[in-house]
N, CA and C atoms as an extended XYZ file, in Angstrom:
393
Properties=species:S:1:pos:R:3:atomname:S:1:resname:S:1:resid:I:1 pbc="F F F"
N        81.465       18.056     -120.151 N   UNK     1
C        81.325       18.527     -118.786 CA  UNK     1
C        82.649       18.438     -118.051 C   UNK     1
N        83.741       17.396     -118.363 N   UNK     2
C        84.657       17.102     -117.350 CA  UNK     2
C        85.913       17.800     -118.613 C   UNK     2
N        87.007       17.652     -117.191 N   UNK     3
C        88.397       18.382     -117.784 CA  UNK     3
C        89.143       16.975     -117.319 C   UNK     3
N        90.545       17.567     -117.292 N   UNK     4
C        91.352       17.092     -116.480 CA  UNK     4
C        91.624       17.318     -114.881 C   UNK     4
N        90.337       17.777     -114.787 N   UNK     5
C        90.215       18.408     -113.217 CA  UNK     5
C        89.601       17.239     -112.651 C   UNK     5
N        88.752       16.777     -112.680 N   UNK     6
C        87.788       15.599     -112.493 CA  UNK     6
C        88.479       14.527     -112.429 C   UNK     6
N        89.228       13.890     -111.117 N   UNK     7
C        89.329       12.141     -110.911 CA  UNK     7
C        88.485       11.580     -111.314 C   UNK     7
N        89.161       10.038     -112.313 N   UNK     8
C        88.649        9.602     -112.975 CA  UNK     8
C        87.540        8.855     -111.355 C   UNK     8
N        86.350        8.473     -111.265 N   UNK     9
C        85.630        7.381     -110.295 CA  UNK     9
C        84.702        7.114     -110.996 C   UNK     9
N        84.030        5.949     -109.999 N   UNK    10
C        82.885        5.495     -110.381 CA  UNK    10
C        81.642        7.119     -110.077 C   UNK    10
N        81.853        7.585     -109.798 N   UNK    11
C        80.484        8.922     -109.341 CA  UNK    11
C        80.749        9.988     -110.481 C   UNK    11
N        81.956        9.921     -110.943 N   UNK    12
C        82.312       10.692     -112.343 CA  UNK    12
C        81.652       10.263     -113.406 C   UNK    12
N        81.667        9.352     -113.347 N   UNK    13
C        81.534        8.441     -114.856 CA  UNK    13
C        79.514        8.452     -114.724 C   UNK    13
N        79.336        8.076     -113.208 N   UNK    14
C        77.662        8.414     -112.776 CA  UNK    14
C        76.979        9.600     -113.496 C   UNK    14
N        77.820       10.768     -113.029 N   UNK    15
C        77.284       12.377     -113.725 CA  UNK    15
C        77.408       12.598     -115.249 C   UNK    15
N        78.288       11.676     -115.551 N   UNK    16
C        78.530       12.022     -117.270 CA  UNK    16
C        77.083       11.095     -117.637 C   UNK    16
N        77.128       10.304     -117.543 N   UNK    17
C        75.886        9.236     -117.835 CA  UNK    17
C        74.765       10.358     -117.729 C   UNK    17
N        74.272       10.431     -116.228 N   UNK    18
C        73.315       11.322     -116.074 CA  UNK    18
C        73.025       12.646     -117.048 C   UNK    18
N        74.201       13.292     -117.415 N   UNK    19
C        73.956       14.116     -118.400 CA  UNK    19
C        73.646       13.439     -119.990 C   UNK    19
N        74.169       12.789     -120.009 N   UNK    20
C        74.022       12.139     -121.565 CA  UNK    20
C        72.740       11.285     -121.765 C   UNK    20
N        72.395       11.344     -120.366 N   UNK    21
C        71.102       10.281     -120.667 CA  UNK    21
C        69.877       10.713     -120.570 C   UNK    21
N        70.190       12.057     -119.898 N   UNK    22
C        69.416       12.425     -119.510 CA  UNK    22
C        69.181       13.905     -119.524 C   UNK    22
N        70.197       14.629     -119.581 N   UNK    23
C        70.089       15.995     -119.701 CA  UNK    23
C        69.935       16.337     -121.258 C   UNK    23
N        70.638       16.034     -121.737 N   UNK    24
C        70.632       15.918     -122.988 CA  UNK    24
C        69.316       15.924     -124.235 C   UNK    24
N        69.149       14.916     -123.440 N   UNK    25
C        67.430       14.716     -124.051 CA  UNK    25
C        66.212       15.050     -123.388 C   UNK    25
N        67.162       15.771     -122.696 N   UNK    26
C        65.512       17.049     -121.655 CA  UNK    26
C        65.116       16.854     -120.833 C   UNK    26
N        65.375       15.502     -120.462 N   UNK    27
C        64.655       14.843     -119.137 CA  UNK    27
C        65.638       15.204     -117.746 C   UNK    27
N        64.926       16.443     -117.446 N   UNK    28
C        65.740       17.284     -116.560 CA  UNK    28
C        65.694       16.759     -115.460 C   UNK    28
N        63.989       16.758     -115.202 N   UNK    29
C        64.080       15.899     -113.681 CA  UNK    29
C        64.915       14.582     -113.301 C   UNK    29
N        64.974       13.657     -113.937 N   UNK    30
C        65.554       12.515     -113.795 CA  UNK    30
C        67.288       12.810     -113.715 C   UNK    30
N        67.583       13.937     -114.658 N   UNK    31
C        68.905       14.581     -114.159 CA  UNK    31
C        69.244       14.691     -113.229 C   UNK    31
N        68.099       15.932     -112.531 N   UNK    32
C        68.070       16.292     -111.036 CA  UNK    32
C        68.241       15.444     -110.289 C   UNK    32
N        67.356       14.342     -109.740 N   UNK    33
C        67.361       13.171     -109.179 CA  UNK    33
C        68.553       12.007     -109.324 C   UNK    33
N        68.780       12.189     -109.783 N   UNK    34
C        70.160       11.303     -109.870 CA  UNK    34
C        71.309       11.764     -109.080 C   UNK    34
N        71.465       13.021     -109.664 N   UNK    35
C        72.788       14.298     -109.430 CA  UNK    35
C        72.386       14.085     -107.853 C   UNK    35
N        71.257       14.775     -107.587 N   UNK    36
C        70.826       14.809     -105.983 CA  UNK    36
C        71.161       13.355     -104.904 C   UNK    36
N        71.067       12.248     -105.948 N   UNK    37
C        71.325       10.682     -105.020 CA  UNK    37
C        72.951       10.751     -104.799 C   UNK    37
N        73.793       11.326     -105.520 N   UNK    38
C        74.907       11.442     -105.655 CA  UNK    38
C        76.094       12.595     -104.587 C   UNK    38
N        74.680       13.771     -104.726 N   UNK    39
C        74.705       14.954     -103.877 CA  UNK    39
C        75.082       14.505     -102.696 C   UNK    39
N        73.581       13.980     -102.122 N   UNK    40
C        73.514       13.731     -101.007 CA  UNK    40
C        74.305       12.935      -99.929 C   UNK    40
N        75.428       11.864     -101.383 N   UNK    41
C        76.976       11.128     -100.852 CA  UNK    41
C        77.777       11.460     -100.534 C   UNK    41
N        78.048       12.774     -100.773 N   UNK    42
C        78.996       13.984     -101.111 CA  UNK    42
C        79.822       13.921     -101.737 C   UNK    42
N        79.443       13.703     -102.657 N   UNK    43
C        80.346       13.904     -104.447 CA  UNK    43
C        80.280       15.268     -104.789 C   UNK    43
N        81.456       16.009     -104.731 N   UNK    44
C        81.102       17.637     -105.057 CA  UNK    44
C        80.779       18.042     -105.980 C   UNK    44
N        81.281       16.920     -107.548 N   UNK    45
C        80.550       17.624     -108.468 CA  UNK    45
C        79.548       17.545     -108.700 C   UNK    45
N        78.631       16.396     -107.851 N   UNK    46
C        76.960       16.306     -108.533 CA  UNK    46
C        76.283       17.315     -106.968 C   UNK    46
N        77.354       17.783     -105.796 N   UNK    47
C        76.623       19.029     -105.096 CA  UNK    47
C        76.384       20.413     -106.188 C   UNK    47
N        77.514       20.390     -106.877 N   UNK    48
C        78.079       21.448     -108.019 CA  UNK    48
C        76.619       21.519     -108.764 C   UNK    48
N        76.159       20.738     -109.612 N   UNK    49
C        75.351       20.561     -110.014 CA  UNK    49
C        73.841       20.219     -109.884 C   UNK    49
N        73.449       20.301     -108.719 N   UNK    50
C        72.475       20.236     -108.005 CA  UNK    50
C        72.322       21.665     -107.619 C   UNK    50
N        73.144       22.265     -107.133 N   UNK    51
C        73.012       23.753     -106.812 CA  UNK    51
C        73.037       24.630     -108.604 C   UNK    51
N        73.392       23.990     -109.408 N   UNK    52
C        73.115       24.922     -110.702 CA  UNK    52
C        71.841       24.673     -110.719 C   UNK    52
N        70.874       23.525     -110.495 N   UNK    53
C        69.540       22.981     -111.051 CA  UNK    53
C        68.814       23.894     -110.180 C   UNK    53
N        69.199       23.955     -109.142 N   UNK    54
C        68.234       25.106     -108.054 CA  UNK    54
C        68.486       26.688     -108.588 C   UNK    54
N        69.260       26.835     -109.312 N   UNK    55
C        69.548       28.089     -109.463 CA  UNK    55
C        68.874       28.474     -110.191 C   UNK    55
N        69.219       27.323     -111.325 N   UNK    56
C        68.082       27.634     -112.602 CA  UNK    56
C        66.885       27.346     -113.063 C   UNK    56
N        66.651       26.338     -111.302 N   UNK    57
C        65.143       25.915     -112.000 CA  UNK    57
C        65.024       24.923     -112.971 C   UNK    57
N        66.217       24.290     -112.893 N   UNK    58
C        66.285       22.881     -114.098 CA  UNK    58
C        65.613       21.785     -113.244 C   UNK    58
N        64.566       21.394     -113.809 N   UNK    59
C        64.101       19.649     -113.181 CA  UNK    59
C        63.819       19.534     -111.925 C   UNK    59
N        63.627       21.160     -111.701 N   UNK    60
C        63.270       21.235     -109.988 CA  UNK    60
C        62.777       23.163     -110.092 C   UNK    60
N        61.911       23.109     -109.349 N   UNK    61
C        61.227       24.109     -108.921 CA  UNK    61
C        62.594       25.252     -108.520 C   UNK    61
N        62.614       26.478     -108.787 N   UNK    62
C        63.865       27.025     -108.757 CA  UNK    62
C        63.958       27.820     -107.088 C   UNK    62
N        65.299       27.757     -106.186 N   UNK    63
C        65.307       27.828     -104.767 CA  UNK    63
C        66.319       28.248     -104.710 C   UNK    63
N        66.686       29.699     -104.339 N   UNK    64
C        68.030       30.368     -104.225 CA  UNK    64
C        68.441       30.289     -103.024 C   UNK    64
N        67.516       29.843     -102.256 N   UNK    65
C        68.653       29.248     -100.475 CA  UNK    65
C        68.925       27.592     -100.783 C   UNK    65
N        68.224       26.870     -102.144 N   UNK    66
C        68.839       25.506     -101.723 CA  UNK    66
C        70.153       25.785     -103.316 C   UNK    66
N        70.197       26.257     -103.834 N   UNK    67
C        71.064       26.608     -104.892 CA  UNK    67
C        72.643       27.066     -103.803 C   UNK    67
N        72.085       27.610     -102.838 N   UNK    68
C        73.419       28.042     -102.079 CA  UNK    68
C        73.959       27.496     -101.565 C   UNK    68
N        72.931       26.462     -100.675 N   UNK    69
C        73.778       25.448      -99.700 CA  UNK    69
C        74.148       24.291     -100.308 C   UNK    69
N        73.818       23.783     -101.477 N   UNK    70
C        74.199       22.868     -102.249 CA  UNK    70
C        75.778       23.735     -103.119 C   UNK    70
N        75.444       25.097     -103.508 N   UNK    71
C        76.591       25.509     -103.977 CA  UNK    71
C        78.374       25.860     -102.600 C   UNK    71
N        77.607       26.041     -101.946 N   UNK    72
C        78.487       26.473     -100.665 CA  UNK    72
C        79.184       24.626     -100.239 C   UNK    72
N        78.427       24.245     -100.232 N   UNK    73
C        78.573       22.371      -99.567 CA  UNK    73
C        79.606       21.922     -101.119 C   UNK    73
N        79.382       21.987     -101.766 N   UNK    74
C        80.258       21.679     -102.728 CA  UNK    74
C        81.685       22.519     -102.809 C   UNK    74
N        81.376       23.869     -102.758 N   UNK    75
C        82.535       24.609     -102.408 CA  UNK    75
C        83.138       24.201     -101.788 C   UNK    75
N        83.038       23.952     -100.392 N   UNK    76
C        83.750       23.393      -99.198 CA  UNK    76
C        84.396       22.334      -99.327 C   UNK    76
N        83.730       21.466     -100.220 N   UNK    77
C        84.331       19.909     -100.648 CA  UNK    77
C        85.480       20.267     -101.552 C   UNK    77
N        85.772       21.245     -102.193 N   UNK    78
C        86.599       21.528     -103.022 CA  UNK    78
C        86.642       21.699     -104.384 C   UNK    78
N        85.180       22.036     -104.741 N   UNK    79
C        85.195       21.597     -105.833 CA  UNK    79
C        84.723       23.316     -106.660 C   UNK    79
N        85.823       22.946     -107.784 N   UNK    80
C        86.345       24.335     -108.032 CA  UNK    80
C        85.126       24.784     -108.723 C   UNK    80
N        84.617       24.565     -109.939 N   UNK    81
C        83.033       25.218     -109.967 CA  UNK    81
C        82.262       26.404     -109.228 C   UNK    81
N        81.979       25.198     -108.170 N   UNK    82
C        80.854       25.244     -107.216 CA  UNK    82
C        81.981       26.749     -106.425 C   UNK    82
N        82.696       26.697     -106.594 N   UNK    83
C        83.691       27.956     -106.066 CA  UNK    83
C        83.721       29.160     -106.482 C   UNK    83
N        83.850       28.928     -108.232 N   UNK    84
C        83.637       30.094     -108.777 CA  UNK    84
C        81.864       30.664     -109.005 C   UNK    84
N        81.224       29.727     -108.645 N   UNK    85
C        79.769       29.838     -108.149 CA  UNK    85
C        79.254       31.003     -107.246 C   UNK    85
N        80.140       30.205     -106.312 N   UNK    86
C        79.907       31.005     -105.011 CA  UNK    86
C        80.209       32.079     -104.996 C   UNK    86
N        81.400       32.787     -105.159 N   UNK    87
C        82.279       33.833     -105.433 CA  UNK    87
C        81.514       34.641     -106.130 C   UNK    87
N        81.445       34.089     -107.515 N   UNK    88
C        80.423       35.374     -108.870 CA  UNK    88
C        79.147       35.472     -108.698 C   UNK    88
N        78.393       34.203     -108.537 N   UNK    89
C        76.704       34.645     -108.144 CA  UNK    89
C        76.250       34.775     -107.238 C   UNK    89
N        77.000       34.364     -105.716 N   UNK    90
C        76.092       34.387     -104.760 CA  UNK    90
C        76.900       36.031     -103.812 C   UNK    90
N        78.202       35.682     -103.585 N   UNK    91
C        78.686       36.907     -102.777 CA  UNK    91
C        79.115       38.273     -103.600 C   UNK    91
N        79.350       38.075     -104.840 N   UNK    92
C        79.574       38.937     -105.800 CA  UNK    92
C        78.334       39.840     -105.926 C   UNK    92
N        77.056       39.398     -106.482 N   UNK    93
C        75.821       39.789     -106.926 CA  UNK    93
C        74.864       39.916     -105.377 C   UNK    93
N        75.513       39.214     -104.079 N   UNK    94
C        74.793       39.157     -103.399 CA  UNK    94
C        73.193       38.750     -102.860 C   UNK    94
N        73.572       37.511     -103.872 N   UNK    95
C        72.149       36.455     -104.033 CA  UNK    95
C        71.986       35.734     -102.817 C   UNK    95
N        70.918       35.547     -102.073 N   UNK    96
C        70.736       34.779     -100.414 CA  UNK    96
C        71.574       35.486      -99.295 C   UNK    96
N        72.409       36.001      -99.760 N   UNK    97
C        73.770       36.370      -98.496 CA  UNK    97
C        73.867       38.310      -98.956 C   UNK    97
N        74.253       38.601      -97.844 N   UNK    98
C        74.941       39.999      -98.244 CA  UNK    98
C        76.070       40.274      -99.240 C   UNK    98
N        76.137       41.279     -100.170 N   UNK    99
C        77.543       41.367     -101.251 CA  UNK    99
C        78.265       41.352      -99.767 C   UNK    99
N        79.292       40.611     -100.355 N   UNK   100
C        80.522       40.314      -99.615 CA  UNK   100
C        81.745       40.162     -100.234 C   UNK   100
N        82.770       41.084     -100.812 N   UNK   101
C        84.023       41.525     -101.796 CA  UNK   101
C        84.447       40.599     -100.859 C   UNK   101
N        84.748       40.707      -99.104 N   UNK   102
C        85.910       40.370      -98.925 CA  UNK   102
C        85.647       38.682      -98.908 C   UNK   102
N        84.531       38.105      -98.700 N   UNK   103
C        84.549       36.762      -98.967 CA  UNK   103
C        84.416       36.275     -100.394 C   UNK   103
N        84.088       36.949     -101.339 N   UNK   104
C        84.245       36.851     -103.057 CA  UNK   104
C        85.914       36.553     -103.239 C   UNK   104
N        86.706       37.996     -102.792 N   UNK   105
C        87.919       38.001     -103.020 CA  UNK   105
C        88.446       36.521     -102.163 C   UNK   105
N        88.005       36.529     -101.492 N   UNK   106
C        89.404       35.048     -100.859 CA  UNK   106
C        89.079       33.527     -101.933 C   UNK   106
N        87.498       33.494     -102.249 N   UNK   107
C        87.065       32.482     -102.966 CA  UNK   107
C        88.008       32.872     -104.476 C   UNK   107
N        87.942       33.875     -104.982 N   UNK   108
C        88.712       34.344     -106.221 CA  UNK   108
C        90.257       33.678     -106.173 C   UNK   108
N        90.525       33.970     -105.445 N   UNK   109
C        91.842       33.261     -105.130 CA  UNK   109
C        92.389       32.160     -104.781 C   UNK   109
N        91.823       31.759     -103.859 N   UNK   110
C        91.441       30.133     -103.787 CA  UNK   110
C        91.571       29.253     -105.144 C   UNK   110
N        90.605       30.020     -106.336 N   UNK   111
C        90.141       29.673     -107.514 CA  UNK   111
C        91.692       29.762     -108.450 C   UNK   111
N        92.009       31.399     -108.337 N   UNK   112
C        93.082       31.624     -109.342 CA  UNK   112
C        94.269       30.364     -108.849 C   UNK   112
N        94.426       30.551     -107.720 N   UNK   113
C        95.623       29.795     -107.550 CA  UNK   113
C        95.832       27.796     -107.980 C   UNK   113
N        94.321       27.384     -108.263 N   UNK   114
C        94.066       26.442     -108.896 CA  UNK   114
C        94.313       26.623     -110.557 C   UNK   114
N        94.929       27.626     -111.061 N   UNK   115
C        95.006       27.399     -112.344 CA  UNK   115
C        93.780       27.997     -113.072 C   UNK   115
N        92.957       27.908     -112.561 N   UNK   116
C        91.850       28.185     -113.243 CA  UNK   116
C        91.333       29.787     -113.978 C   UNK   116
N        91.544       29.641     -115.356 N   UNK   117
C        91.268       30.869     -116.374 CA  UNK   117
C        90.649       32.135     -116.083 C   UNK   117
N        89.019       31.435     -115.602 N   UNK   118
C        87.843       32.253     -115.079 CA  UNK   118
C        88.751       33.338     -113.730 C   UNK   118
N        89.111       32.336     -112.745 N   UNK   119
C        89.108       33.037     -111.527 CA  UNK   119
C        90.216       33.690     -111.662 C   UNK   119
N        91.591       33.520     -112.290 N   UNK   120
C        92.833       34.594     -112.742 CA  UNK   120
C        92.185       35.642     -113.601 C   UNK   120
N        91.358       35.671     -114.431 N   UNK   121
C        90.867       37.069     -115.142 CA  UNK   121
C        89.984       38.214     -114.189 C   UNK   121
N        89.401       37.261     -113.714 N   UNK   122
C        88.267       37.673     -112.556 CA  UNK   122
C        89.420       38.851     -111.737 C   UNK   122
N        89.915       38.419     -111.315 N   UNK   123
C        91.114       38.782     -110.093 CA  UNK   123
C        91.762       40.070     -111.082 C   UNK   123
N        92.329       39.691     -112.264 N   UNK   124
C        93.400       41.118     -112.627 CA  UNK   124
C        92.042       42.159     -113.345 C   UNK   124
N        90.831       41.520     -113.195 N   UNK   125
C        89.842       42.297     -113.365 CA  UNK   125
C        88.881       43.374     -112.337 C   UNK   125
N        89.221       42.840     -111.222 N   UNK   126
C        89.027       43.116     -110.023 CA  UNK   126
C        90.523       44.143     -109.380 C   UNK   126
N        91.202       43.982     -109.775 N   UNK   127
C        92.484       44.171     -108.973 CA  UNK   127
C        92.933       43.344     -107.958 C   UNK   127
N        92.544       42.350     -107.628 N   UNK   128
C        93.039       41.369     -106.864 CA  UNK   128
C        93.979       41.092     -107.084 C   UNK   128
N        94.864       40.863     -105.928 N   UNK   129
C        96.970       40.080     -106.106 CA  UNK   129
C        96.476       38.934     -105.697 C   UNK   129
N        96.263       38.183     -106.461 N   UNK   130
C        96.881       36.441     -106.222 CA  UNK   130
C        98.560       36.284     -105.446 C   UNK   130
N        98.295       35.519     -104.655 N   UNK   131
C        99.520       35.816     -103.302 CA  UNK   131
C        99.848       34.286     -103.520 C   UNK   131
């Protein structure tokens, strides 16, 4: 789950557990619930991941307005994921919100300029100038 993107903390080391202990071996809900105690601290990557569980309906009843604001709330925190989240499924595809290019494109960039693979292909795929 983690890169070298992820400071090492104690709430890091929380979500890896949670997955290994629990995702892993199916026990989704207890995933959910954990990620969500973590969420709710504002740890962006277990917002990150709380908004995938709503998306997909993992270990929780599936909710595309709480998939957003958990994905958007993590965005905001900075957390690059939950960014390229936002960008490709929600304003891209126009899931909960109106298609919105020009708020996709600024999140795209945001993203590329972090280095990140996804959101630089995205962009010379798009025609987007990373500035």
């Amino acid at each position: 789950m983690t890169d070298d993107y992820y400071s090492p903390c104690k709430e890091l080391d929380e979500c890896n557990e949670l997955i290994q202990k629990y995702f892993e071996t199916q026990q989704y809900e207890e995933c959910f619930q954990g990620h969500l105690r973590l969420a709710e601290k504002g740890y962006p990557l277990a917002e990150c991941q709380v908004g995938c569980f709503y998306y997909d309906g993992i270990g929780v009843e599936k909710d595309m307005e709480k998939a957003f604001y958990w994905t958007e709330r993590a965005a905001l925190h900075g957390d690059r994921d939950a960014q390229c989240n936002l960008e490709d499924l929600f304003y891209m595809e126009g899931i909960i919100v109106e298609k919105n290019f020009s708020k996709a494109r600024e999140w795209f960039i945001k993203v590329a300029l972090q280095n990140n693979d996804y959101a630089i292909n995205r962009c010379m795929e798009l025609k987007i100038q990373i500035k």
